[in-house]
Steps between C-alpha positions, in 0.01 A plus 500: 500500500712335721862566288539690126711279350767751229573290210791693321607579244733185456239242591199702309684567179733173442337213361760215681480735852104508488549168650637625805177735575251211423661260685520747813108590420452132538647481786282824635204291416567182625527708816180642510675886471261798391721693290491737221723638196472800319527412182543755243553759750844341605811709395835422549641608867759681292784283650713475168401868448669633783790234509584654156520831623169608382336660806236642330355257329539295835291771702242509226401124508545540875244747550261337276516135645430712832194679400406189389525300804385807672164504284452086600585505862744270504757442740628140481704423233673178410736466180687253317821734441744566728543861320123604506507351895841764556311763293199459757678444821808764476419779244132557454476629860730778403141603229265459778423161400474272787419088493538206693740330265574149438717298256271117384736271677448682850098517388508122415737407814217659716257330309681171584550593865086581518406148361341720202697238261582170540833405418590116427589213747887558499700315249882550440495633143827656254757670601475859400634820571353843530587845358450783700357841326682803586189711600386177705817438674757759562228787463242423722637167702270215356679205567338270676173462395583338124746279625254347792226465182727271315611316834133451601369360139858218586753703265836427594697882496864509375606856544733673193813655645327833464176520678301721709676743643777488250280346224611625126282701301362286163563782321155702412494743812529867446382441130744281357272279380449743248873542407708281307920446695789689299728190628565263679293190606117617599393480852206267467725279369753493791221424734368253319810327506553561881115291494628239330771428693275438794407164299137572576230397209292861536639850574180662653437877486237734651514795298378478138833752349671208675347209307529688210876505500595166685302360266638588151883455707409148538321454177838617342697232747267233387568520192860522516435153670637638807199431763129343527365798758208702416372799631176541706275707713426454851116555422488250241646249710255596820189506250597109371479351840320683744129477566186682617562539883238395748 
């Protein structure tokens, strides 16, 4: 196989996330990739585990998703989440497990770069802005390649205040998805209001903890009357418009 593609635990076990891994196995087929999952034999990479402070549950599913790869030879692996992709790139090596590493909207800007996919005649479309994940961004430096995506497919970018370097968390690293805030206003909530003000129709994310959260912030705004935007991820956008490459 060319690339194993590691699903997740967000995008296997979430019915509204699934989306995001068959639109980005779509997208590997359009492109004519050989690639492979593991199915049943995918654990977690233990990210929330050790975030949480439990190391050894962490090294456990470590050192099994290791013998694992170990026992199929693989060493290309592309993922959907920006925390499996920091798991791979920064912490594994430290087990002995050692991968080339890449995050879907690199994979899928390279497959735009080798003519693999076909993206559409360029049209100006929406206004939109773009979210960037914490394990994407500030982590591992992964700017670039989502925002030149959106640009190429005719997106117009509005940037929120807080971006890239200095982007704003949407609130679910370091497993606080999981917990519910003692006060104050939650922190998906102030970023989806710092999308908003952008004025753009579509705040697009590329992580699925991401979606997750901007999306039930601006499902609460909507209904409060308070904005039209909707949440969306880049894969689903790339899978509606591009095409087999040549």
């Amino acid at each position: 196989m060319e690339v194993l593609f590691w699903v997740g635990c967000a995008t296997a076990y979430d019915v509204r996330l699934q989306s995001i891994a068959r639109a980005f196995v779509d997208i590997l087929k359009k492109a004519d990739v050989d690639f492979a999952t593991l199915g049943a034999e995918e654990r977690c990479t233990g990210d929330m585990a050790r975030r949480a402070g439990d190391e050894a549950l962490f090294q456990e599913l470590a050192f099994t998703n290791i013998k694992t790869l170990k026992k199929h030879k693989v060493d290309s692996i592309v993922t959907t989440c920006p925390h499996c992709f920091n798991m791979f790139k920064n912490e594994y090596p430290q087990l002995g497990g050692d991968y080339k590493v890449m995050h879907y909207t690199t994979f899928i800007y390279q497959l735009i770069e080798q003519g693999r996919i076909k993206i559409p005649d360029k049209q100006n479309r929406e206004l939109i802005t773009y979210h960037d994940p914490c394990y994407l961004g500030r982590q591992n430096g992964v700017f670039d390649e989502p925002r030149d995506i959106l640009e190429m497919l005719g997106y117009e970018l509005k940037e929120m205040d807080k971006n890239k370097k200095q982007s704003m968390c949407c609130g679910a690293g370091g497993a606080a998805m999981f917990q519910s805030p003692s006060c104050g206003k939650k922190i998906n909530t102030i970023r989806a209001e710092e999308a908003v003000q952008t004025g753009g129709s579509m705040t697009v994310t590329s992580c699925p903890f991401c979606f997750s959260m901007m999306e039930e912030a601006l499902g609460l705004l909507q209904q409060d009357g308070k904005t039209n935007m909707v949440s969306k991820d880049i894969a689903e956008i790339v899978n509606e418009l591009v095409t087999k490459g040549d």
